[in-house]
The first five atom37 places (N, CA, C, CB, O) and aatype in JSON, in Angstrom:
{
  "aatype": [20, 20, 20, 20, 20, 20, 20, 20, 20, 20, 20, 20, 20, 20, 20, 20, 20, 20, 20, 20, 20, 20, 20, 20, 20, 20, 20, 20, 20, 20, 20, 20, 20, 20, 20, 20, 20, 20, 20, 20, 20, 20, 20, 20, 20, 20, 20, 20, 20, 20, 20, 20, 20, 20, 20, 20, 20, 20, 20, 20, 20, 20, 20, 20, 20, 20, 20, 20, 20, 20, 20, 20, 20, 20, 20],
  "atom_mask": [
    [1, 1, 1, 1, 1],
    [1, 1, 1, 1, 1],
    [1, 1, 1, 1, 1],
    [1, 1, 1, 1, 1],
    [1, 1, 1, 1, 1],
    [1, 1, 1, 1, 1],
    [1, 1, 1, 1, 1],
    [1, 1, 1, 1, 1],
    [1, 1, 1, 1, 1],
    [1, 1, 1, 1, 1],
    [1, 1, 1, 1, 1],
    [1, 1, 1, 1, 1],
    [1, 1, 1, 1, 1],
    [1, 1, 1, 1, 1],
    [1, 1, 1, 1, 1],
    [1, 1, 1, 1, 1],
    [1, 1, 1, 1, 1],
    [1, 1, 1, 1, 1],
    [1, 1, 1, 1, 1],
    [1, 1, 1, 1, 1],
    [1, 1, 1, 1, 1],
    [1, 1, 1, 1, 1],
    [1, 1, 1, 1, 1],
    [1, 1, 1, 1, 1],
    [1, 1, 1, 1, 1],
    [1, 1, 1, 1, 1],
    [1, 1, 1, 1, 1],
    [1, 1, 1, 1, 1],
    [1, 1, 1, 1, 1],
    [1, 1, 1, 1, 1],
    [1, 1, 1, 1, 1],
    [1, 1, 1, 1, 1],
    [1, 1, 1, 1, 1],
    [1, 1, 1, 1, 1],
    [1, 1, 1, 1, 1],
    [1, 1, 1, 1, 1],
    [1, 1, 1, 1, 1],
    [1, 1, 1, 1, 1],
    [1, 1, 1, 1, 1],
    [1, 1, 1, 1, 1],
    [1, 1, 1, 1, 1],
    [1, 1, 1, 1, 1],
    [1, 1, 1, 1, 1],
    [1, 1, 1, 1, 1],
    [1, 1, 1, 1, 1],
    [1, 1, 1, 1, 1],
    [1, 1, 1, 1, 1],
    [1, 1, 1, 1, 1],
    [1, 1, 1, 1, 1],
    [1, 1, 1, 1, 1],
    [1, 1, 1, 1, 1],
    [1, 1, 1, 1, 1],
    [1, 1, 1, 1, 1],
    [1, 1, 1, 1, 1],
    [1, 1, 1, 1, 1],
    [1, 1, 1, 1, 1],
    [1, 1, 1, 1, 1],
    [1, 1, 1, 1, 1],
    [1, 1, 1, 1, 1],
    [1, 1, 1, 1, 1],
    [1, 1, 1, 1, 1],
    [1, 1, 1, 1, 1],
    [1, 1, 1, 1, 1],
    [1, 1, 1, 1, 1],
    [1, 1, 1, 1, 1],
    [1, 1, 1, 1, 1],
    [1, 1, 1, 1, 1],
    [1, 1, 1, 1, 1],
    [1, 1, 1, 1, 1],
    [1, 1, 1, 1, 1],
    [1, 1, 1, 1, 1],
    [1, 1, 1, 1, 1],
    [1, 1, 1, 1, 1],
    [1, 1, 1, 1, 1],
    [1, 1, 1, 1, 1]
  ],
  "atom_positions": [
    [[131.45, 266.19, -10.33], [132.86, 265.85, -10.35], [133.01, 264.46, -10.96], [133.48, 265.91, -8.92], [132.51, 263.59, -10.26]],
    [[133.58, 264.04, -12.09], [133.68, 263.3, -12.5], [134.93, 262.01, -11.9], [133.64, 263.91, -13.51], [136.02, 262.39, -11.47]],
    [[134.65, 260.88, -11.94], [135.47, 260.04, -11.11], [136.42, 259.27, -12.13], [134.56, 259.03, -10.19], [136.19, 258.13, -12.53]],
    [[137.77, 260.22, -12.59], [138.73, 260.01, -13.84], [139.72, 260.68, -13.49], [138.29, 260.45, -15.24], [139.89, 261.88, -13.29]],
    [[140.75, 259.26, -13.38], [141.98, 259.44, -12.92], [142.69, 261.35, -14.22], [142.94, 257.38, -13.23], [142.65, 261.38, -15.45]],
    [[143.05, 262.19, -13.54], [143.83, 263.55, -14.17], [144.66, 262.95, -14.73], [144.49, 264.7, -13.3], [144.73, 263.2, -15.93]],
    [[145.73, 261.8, -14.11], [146.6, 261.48, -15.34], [146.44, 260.23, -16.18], [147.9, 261.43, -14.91], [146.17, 260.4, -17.37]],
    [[146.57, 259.09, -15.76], [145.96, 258.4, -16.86], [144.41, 258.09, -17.24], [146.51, 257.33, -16.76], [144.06, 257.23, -18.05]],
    [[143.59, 258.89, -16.53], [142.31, 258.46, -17.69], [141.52, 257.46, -17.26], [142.79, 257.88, -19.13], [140.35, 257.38, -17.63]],
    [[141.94, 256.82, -16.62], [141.08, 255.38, -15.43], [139.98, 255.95, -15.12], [141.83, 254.88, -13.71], [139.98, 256.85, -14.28]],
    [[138.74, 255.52, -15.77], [137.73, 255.69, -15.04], [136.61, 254.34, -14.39], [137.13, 256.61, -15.87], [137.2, 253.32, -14.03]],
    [[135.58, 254.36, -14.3], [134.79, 253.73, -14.06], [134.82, 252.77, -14.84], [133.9, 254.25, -13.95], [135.29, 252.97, -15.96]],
    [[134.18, 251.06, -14.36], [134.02, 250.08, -15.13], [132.55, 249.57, -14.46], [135.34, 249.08, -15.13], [132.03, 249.91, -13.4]],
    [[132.02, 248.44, -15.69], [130.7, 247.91, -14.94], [131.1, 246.64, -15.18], [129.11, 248.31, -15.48], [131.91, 246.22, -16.01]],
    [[130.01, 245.71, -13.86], [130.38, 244.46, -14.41], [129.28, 243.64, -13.46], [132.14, 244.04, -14.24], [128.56, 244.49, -12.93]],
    [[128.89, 242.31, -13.06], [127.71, 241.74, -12.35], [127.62, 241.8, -11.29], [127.47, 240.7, -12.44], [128.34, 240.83, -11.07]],
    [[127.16, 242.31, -9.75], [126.66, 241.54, -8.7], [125.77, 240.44, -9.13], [125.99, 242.36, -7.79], [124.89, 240.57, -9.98]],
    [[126.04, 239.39, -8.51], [126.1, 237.88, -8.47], [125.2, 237.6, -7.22], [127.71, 237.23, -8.32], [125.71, 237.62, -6.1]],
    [[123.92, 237.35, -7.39], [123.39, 236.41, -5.98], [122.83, 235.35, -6.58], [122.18, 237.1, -4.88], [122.36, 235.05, -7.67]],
    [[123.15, 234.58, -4.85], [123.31, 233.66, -5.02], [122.44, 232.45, -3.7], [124.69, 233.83, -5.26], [122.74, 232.75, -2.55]],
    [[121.63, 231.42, -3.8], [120.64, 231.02, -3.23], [121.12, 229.65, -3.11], [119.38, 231.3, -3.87], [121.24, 228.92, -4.09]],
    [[121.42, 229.26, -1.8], [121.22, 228.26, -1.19], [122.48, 227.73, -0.22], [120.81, 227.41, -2.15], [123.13, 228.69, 0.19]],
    [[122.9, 226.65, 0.16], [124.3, 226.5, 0.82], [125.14, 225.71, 0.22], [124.28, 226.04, 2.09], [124.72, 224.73, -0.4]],
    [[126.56, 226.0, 0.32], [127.27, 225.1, -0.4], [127.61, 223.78, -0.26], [128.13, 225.5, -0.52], [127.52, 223.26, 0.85]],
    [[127.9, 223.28, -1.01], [128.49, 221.98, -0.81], [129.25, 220.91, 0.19], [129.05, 222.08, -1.44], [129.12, 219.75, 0.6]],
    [[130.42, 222.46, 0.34], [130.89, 222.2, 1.58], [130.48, 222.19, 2.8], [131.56, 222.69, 1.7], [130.82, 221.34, 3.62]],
    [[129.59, 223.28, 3.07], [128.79, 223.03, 4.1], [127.54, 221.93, 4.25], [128.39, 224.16, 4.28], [126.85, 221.76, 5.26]],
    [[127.45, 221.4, 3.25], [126.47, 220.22, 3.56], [125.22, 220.78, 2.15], [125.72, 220.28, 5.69], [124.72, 219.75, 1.7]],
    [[124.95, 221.38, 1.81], [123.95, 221.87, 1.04], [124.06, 221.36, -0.19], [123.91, 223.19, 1.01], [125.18, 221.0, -0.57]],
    [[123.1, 221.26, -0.91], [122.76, 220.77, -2.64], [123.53, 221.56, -3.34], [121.16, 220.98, -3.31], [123.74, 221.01, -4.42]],
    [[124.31, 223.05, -3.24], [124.68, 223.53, -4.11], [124.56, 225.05, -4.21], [124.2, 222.9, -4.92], [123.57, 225.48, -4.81]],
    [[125.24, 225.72, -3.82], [124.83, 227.33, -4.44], [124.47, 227.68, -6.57], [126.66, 228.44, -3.88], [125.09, 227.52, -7.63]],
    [[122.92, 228.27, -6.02], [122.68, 228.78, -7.71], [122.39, 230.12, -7.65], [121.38, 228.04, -8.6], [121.72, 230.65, -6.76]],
    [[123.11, 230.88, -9.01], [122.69, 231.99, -9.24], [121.49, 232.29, -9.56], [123.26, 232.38, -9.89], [120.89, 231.52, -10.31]],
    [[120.83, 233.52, -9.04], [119.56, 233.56, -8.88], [119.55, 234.72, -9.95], [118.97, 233.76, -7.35], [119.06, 234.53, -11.06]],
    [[119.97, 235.63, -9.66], [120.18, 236.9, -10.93], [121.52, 237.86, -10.54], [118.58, 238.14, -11.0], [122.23, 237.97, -9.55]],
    [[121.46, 238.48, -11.87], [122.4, 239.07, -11.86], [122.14, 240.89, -12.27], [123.23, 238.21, -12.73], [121.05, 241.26, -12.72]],
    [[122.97, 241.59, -12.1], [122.75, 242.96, -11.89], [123.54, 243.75, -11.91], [122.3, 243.2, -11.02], [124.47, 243.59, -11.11]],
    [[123.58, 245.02, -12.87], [124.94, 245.57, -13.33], [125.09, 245.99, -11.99], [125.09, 246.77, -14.6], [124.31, 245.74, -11.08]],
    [[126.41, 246.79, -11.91], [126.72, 247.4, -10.73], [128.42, 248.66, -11.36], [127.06, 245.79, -9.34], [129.06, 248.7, -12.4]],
    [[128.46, 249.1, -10.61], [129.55, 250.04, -10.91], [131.38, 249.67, -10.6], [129.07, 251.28, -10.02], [131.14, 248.76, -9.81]],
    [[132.15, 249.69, -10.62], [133.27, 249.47, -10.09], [134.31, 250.95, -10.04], [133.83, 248.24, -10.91], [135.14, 251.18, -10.93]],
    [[134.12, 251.73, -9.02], [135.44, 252.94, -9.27], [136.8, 252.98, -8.86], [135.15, 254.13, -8.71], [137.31, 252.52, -7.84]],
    [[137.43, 253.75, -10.03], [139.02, 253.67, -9.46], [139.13, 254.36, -8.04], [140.15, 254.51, -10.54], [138.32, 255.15, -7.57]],
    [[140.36, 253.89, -7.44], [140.48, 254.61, -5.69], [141.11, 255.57, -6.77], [141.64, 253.79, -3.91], [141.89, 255.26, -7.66]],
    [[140.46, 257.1, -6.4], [141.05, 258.54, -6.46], [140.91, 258.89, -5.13], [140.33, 259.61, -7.45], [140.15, 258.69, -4.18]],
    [[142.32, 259.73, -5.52], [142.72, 260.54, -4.12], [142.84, 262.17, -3.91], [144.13, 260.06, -3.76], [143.92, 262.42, -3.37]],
    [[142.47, 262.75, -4.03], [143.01, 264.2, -4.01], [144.4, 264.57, -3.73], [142.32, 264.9, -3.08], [144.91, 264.35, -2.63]],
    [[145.08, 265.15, -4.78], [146.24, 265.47, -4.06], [146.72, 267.26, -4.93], [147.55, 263.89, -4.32], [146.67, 267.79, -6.04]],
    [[147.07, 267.52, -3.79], [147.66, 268.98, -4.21], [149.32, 268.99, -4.56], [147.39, 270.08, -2.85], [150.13, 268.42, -3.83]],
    [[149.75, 269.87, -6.04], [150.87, 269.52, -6.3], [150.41, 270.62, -7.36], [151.37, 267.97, -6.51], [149.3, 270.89, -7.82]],
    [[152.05, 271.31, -7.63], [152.14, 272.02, -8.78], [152.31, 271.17, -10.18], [153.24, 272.92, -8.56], [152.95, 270.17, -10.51]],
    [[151.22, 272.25, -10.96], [151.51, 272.38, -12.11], [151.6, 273.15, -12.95], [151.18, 271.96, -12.44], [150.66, 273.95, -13.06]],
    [[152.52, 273.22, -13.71], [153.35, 274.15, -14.55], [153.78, 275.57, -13.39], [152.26, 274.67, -16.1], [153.63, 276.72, -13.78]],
    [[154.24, 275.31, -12.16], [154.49, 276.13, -11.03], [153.38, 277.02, -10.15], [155.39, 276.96, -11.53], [153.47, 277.84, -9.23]],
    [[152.2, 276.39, -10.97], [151.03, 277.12, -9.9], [150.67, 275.24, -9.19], [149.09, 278.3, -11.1], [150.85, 274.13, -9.68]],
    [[150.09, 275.72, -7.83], [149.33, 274.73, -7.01], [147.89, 274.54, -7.72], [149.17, 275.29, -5.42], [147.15, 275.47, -8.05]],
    [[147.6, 273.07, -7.92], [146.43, 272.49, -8.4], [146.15, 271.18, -7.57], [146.58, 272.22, -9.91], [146.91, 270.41, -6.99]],
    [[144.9, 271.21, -7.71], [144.43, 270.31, -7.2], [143.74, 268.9, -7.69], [143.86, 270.91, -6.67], [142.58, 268.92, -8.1]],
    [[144.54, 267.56, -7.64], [144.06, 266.82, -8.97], [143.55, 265.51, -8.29], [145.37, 266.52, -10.25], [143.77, 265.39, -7.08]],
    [[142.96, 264.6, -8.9], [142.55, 263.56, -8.5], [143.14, 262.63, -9.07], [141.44, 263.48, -8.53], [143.5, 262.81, -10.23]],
    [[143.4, 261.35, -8.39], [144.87, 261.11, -8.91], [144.49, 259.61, -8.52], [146.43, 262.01, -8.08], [144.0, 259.43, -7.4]],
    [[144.67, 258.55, -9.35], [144.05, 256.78, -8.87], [145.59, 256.65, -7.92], [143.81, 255.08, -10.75], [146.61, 257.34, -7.92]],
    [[145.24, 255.59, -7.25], [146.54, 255.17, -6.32], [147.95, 254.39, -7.51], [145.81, 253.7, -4.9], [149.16, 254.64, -7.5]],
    [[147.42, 253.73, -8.12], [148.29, 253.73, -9.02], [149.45, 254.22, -9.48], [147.9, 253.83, -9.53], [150.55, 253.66, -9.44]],
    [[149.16, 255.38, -9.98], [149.66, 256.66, -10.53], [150.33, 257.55, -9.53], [148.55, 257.41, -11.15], [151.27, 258.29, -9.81]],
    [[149.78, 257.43, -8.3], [150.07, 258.25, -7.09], [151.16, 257.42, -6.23], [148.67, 258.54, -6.2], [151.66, 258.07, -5.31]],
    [[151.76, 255.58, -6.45], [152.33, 255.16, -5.74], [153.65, 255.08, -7.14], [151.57, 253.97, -4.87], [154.67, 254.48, -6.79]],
    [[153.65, 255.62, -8.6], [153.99, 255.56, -9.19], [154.92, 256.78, -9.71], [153.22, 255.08, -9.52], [155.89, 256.8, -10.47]],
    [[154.13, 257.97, -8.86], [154.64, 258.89, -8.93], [154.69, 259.71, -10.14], [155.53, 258.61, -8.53], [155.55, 260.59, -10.16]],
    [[153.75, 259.55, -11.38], [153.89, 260.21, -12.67], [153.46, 261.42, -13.15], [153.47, 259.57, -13.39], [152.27, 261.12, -13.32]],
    [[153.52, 262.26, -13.4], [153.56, 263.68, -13.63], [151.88, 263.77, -14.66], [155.32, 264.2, -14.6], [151.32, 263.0, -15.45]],
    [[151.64, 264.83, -14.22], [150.05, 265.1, -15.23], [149.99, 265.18, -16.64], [149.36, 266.47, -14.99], [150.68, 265.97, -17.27]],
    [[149.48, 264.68, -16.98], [149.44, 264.83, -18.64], [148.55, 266.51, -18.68], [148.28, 263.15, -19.59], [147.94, 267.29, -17.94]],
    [[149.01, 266.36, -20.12], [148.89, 268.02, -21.14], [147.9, 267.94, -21.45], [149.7, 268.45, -22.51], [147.4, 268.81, -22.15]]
  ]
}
């Protein structure tokens, strides 16, 4: 099952987990440093929602977005 919004197309993005070694500043420490970095995934919130289309019941996955937006399925 692929994780892509049915109507607009939103899917997945990548981008760094960030660690990070030591204490901060504020707390009294020399400094937080990045130690490495590491892709990682980011997914849109999909929701399942049941709703006609073209007058039959379907079942679509739908980002919150779109779903607090209320927009009809694309063709």
């Amino acid at each position: 099952m692929s994780r892509v919004c049915d109507i607009c197309g939103k899917g997945p993005l990548t981008a760094n987990a960030i660690s990070r070694r030591g204490n901060p500043k504020k707390k009294g420490g020399a400094g937080s440093r990045v130690v490495k970095r590491t892709r990682r995934r980011q997914y849109p919130n999909l929701q399942t929602v049941r709703t006609a289309v073209n007058g039959r019941p379907c079942t679509l996955r739908v980002c919150t977005k779109c779903l607090k937006k209320g927009l009809p399925p694309r063709s």
